[in-house]
C-alpha positions as CSV (number, residue, x, y, z in Angstrom):
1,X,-1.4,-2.0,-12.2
2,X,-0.4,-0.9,-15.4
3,X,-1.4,2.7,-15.4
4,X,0.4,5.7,-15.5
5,X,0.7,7.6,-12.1
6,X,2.0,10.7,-10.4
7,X,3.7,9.4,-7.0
8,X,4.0,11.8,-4.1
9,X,6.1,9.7,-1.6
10,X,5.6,11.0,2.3
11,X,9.3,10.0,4.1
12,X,8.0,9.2,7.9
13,X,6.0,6.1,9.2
14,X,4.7,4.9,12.7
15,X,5.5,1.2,11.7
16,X,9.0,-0.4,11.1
17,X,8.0,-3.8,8.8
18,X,10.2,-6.1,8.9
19,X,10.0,-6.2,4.9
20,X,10.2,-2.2,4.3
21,X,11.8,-1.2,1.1
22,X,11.7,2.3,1.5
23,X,14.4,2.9,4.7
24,X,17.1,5.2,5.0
25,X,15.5,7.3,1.7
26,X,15.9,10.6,1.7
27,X,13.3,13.3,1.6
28,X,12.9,16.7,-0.1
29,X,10.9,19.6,2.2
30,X,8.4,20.6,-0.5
31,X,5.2,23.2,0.2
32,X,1.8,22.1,-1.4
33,X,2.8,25.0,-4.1
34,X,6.0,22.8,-4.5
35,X,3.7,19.5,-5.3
36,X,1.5,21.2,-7.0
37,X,4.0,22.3,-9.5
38,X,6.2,19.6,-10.0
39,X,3.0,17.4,-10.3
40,X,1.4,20.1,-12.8
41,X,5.0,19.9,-14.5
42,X,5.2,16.0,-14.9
43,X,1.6,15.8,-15.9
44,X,2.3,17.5,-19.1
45,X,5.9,16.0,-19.6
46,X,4.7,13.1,-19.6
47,X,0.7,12.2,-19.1
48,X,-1.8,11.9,-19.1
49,X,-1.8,9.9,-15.6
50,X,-4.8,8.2,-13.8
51,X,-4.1,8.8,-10.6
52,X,-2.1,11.2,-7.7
53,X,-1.1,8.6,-5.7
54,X,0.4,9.6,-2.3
55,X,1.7,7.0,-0.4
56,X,5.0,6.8,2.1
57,X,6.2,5.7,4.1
58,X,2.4,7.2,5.7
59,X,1.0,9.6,4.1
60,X,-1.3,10.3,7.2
61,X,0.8,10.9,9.6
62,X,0.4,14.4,7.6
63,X,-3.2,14.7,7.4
64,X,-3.3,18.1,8.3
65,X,-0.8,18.8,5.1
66,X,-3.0,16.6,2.7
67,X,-6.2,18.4,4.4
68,X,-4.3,21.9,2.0
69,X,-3.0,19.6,-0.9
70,X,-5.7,17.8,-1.8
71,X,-7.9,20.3,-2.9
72,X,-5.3,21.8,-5.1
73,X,-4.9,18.8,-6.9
74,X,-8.8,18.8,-7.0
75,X,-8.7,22.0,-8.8
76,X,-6.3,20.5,-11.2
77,X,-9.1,17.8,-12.3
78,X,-6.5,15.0,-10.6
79,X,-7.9,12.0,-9.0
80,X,-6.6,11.2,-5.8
81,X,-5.2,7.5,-5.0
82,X,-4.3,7.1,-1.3
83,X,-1.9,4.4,0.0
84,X,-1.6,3.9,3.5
85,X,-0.9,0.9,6.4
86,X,-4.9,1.2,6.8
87,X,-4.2,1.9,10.7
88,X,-5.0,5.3,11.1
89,X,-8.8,5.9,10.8
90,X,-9.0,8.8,13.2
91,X,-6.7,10.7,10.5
92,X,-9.1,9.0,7.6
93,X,-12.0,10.5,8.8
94,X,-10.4,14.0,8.2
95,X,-9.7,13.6,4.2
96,X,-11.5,10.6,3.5
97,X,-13.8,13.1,1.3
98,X,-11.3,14.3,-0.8
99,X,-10.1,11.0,-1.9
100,X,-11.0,9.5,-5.2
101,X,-9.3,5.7,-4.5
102,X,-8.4,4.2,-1.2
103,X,-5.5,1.4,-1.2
104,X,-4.5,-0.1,2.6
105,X,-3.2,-2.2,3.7
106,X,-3.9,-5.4,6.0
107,X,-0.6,-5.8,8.4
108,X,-0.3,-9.4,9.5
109,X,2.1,-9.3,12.7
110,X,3.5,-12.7,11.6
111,X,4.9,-11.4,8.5
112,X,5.5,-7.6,9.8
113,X,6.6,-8.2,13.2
114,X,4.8,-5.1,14.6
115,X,1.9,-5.4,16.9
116,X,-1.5,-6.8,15.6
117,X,-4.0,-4.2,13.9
118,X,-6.9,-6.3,13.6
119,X,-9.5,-3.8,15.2
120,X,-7.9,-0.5,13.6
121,X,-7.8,-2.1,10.1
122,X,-12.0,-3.2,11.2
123,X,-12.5,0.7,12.2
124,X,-10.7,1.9,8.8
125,X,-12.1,-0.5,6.8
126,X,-15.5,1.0,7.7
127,X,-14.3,4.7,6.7
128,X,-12.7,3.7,3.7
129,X,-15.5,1.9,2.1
130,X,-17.3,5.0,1.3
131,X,-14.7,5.3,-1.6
132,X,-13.1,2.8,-4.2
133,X,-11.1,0.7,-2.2
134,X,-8.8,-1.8,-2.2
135,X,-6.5,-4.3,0.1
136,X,-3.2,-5.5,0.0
137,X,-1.5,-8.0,2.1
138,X,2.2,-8.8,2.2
139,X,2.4,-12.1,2.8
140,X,5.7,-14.2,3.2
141,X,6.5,-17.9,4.5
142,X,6.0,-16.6,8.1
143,X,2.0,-15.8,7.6
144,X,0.0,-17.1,10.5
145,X,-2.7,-19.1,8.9
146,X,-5.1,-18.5,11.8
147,X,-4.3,-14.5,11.7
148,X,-4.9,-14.6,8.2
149,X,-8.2,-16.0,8.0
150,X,-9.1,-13.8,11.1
151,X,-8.2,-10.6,8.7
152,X,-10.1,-12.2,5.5
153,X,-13.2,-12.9,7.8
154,X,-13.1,-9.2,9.3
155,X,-13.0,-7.7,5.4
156,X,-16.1,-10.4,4.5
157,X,-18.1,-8.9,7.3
158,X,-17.3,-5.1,7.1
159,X,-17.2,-4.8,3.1
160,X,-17.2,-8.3,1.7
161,X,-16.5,-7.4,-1.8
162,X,-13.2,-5.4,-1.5
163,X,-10.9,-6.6,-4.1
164,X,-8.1,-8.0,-1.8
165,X,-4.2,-8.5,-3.4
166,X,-1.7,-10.8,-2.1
167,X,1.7,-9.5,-2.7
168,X,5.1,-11.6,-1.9
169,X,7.3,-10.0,0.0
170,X,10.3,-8.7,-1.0
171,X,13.1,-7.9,1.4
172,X,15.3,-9.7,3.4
173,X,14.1,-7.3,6.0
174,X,14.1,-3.6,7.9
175,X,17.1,-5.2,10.5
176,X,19.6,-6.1,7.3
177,X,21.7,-3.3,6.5
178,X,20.8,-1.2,3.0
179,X,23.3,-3.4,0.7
180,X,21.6,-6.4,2.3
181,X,18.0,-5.9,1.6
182,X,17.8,-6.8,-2.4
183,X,14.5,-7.3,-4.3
184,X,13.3,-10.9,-4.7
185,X,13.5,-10.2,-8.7
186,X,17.7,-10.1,-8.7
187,X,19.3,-13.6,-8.8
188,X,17.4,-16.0,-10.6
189,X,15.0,-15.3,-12.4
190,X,12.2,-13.0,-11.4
191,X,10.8,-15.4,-8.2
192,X,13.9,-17.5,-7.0
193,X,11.3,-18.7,-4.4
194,X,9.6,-21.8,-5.1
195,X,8.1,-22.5,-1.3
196,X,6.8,-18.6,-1.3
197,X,4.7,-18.5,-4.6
198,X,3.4,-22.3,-3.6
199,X,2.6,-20.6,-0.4
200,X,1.2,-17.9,-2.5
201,X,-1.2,-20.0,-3.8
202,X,-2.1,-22.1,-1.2
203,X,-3.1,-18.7,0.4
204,X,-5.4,-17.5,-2.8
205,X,-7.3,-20.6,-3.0
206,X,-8.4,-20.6,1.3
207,X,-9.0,-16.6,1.1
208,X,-10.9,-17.3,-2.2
209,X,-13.2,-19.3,0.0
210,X,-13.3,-16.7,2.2
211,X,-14.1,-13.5,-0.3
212,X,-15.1,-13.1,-4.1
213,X,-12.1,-11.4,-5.1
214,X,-8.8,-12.2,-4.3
215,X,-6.0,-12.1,-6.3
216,X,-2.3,-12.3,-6.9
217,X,-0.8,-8.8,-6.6
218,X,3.1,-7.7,-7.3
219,X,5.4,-4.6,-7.8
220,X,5.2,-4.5,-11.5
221,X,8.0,-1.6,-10.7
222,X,10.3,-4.0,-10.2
223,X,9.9,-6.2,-13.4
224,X,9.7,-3.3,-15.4
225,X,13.2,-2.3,-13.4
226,X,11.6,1.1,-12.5
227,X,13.2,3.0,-9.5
């Protein structure tokens, strides 16, 4: 949070979250020559950045892509954040080597309303920890309390001092038309939602028992009013 980052956004996903902000977007077909240049281009517009972050949608679901663009962007002296639902390990294991930071994700099925990923996110958790890594959970008023701690306990006994960031949902959700699903930050004030960021912290302290470093996370993009 904070830096400056180059973002190469991968359209597709296996998962439909009920809280996705990034539906209906349209993509650009781009060649790893394309990246390359445009991230070459932006770096001296306007660097310098820490990170290439590619993130989605899922940037995995195109492994054997980032298996060609990665090592470009290695040759370009960029460090290489992925972010990614944390789910697919088996496509991990192929690039895992060529990334410099790994961000996943923990997907509750109360708040996502997708299937529960408990043993993949165990299995990815493993993989990834062989990098700098960290979590994030979207969390909303619908977290199961019992599924949470079942997450938080898995992460203390695979790698136990992963920094893990709770972040409030922000949609209305993936089954609202486009014009329906508006950040939490319009209306009033930045957090209209005084239940949630109670909830929020409610959930901080118990995983804070759980694991040495958890913390509040949010989409500083949005504050900042950066599309």
């Amino acid at each position: 949070m904070g830096e400056r980052h180059i973002f190469v956004r991968f359209e597709a996903c296996h998962m439909a979250c009920a809280y996705c902000d990034e539906v209906d977007k349209k993509s650009v077909e781009m060649s790893v020559a394309d990246i390359l240049k445009e991230v070459v281009r932006l770096e001296k517009k306007s660097g310098p950045h820490a990170c290439v972050s590619l993130t989605g949608g899922e940037p995995l679901l195109y492994a054997d892509f980032l298996k060609r663009l990665c090592p470009e962007l290695k040759k370009e002296k960029f460090r290489i954040l992925l972010e990614t639902s944390g789910v697919l390990w088996q496509q991990l294991s192929r690039i895992v080597g060529a990334c410099d930071i790994i961000a996943m994700d923990l997907k509750l099925s109360s708040v996502t309303r997708q299937k529960e990923f408990l043993e993949d996110h165990r299995k990815f958790l493993k993989l990834a920890k062989r990098k700098e890594v960290y979590i994030k959970v979207v969390v909303s008023k619908k977290v199961d309390l019992c599924e949470y701690d079942e997450h938080l306990r898995m992460v203390a006994q695979v790698a136990p001092h992963t920094p893990v960031f709770l972040q409030p949902a922000y949609v209305t959700g993936r089954g609202a038309p486009a014009s329906a699903r508006r950040p939490m930050c319009c209306g009033k004030g930045v957090y209209p939602d005084p239940a949630l960021m109670r909830f929020l912290d409610e959930l901080q302290r118990t995983g804070a028992k759980r694991l040495s470093d958890v913390r509040v996370g949010i989409q500083l993009q949005k504050l900042m009013n950066i599309r």
